[in-house]
MARTI-886904 format. One record per atom (N, C-alpha, C): residue in one letter; atom name; x, z, y. Coordinates in Angstrom, 3 decimals, padded with zeros to 6 digits. Layout:
<recs>
REC  type  atom  east  up  north
REC  A  CA  X  Z  Y
...
</recs>
This chain:
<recs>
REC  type  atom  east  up  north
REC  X  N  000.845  000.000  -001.180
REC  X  CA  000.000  000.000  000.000
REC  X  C  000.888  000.000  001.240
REC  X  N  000.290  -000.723  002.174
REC  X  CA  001.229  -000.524  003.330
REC  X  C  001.239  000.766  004.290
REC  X  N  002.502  000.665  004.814
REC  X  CA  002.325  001.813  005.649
REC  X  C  001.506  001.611  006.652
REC  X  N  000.314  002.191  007.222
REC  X  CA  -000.464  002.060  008.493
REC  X  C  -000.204  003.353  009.155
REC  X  N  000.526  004.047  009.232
REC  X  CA  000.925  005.095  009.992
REC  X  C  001.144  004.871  011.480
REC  X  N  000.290  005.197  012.308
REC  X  CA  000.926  005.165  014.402
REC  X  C  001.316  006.199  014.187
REC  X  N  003.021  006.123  015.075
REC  X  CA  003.243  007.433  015.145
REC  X  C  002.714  008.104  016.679
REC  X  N  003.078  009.461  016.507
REC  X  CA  002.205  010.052  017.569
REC  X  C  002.334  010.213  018.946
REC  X  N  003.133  009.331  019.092
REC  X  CA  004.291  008.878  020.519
REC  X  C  004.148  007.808  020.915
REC  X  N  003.411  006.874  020.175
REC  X  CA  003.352  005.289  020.103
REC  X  C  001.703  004.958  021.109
REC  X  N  002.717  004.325  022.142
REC  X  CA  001.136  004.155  023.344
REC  X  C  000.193  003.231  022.639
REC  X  N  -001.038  003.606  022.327
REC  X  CA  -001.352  002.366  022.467
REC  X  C  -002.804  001.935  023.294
REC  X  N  -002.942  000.393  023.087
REC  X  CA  -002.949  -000.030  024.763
REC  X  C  -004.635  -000.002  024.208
REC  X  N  -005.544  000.110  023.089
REC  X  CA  -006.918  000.011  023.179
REC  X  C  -007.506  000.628  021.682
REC  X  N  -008.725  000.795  021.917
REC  X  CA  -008.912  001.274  020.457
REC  X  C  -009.292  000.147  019.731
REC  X  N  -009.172  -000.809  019.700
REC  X  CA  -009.353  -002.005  018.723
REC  X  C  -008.050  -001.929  017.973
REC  X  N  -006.814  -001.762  018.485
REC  X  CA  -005.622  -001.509  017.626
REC  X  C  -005.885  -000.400  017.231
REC  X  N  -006.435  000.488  017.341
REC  X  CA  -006.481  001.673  015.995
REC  X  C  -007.475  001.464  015.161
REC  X  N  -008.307  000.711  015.328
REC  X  CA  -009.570  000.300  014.382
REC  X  C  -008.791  -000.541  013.484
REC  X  N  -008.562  -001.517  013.528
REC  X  CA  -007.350  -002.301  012.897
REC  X  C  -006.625  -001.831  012.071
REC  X  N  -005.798  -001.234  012.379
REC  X  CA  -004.985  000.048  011.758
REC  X  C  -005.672  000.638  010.699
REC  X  N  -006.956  001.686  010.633
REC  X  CA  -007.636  001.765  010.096
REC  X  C  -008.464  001.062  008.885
REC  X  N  -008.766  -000.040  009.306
REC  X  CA  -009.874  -000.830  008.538
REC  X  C  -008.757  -001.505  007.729
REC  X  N  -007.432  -001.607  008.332
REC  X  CA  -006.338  -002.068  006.838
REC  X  C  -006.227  -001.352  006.150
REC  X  N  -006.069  000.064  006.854
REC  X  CA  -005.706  001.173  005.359
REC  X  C  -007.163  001.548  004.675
REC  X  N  -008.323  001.591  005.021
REC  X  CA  -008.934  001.646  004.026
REC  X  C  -009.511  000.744  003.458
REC  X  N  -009.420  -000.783  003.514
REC  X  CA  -009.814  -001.964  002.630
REC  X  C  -008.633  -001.772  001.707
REC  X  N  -007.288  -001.312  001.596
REC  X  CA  -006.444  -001.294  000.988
REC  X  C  -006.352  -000.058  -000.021
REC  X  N  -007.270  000.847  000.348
REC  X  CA  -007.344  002.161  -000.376
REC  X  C  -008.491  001.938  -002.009
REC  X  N  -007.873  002.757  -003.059
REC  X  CA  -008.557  002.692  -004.214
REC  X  C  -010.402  003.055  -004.045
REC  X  N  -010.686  004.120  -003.692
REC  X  CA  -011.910  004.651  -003.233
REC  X  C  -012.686  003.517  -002.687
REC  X  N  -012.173  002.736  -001.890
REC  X  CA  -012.701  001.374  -000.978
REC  X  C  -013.248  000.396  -002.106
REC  X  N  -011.960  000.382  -002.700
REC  X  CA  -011.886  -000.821  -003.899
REC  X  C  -013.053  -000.303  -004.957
REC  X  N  -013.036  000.621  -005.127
REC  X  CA  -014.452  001.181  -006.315
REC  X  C  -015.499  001.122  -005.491
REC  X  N  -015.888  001.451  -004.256
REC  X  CA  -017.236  001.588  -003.571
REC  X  C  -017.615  -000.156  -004.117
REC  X  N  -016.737  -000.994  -003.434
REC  X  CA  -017.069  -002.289  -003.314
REC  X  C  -017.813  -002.877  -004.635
REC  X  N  -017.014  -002.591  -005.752
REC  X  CA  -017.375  -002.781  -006.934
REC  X  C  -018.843  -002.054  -007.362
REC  X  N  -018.760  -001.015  -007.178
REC  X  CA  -020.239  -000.474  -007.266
REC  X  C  -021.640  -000.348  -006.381
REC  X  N  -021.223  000.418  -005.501
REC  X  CA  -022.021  000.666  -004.512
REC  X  C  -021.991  000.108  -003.104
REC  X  N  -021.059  -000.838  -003.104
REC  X  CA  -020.710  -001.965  -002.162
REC  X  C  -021.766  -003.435  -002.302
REC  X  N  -021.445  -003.279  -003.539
REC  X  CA  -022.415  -004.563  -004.022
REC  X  C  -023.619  -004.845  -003.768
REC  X  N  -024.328  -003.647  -003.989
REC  X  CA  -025.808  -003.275  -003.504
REC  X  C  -026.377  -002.934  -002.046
REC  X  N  -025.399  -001.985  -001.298
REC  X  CA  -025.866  -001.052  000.072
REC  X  C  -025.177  -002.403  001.087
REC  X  N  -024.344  -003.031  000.631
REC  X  CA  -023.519  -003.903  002.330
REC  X  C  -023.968  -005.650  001.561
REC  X  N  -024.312  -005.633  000.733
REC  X  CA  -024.353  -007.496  000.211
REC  X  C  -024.444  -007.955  000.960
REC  X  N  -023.368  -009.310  001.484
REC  X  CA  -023.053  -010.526  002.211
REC  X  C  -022.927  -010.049  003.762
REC  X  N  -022.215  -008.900  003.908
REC  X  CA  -021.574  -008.542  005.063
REC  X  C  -020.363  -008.636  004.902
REC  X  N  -019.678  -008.788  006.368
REC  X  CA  -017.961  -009.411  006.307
REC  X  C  -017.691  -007.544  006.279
REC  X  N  -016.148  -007.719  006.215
REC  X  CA  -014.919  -006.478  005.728
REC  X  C  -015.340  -005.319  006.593
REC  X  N  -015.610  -006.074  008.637
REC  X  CA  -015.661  -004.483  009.374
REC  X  C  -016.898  -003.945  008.942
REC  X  N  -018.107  -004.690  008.455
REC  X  CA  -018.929  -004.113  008.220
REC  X  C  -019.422  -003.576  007.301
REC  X  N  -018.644  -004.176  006.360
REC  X  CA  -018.543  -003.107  005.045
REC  X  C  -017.651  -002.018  004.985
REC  X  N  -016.757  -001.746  005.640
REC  X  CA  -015.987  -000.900  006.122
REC  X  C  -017.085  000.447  006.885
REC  X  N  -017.510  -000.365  007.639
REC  X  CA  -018.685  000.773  008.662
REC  X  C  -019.875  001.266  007.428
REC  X  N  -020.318  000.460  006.502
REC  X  CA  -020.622  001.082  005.786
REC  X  C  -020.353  002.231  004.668
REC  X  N  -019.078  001.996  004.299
REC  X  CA  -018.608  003.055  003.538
REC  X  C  -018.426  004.042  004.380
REC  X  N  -017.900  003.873  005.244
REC  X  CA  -017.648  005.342  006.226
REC  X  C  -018.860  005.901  006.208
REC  X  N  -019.966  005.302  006.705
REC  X  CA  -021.212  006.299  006.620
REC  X  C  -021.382  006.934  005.402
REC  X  N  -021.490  006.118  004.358
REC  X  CA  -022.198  006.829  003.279
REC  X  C  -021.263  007.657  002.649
REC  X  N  -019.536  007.492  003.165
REC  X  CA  -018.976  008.922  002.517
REC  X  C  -019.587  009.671  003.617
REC  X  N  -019.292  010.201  004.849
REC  X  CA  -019.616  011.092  005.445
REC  X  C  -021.301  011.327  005.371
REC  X  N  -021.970  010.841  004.815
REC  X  CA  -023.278  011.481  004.050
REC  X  C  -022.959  012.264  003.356
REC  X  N  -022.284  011.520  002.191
REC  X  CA  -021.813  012.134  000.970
REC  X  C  -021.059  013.297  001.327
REC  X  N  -020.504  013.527  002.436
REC  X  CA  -019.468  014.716  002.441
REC  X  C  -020.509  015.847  003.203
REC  X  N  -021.448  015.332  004.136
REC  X  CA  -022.137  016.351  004.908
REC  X  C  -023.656  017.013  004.044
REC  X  N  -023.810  016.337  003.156
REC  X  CA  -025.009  016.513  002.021
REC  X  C  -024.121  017.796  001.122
</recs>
């Protein structure tokens, strides 16, 4: 996996580069890769990456606040 680490000194100039940042490391993460396969398939069908992305985030933080 790649490193997506900003370090904490590192200006940066908008939050679209940290979304970015983000949405690489978790399309790249295992958890991502199983939602997609399962529960990706069904809850996001024929939405592109950010928005399947925005979907998993919700439904873990369901999952975590339930």
């Amino acid at each position: 996996m790649q490193n997506s680490t900003i370090p904490a000194n590192a200006p940066l100039e908008n939050d679209s580069e940290i979304w970015a940042s983000l949405k690489s490391a978790i399309a790249a993460s295992s958890g991502f890769k199983r939602w997609q396969q399962f529960d990706g398939q069904v809850i996001c069908q024929g939405k592109n990456l950010d928005q399947q992305i925005r979907c998993y985030l919700s439904e873990t933080l369901n999952t975590l606040a339930y």
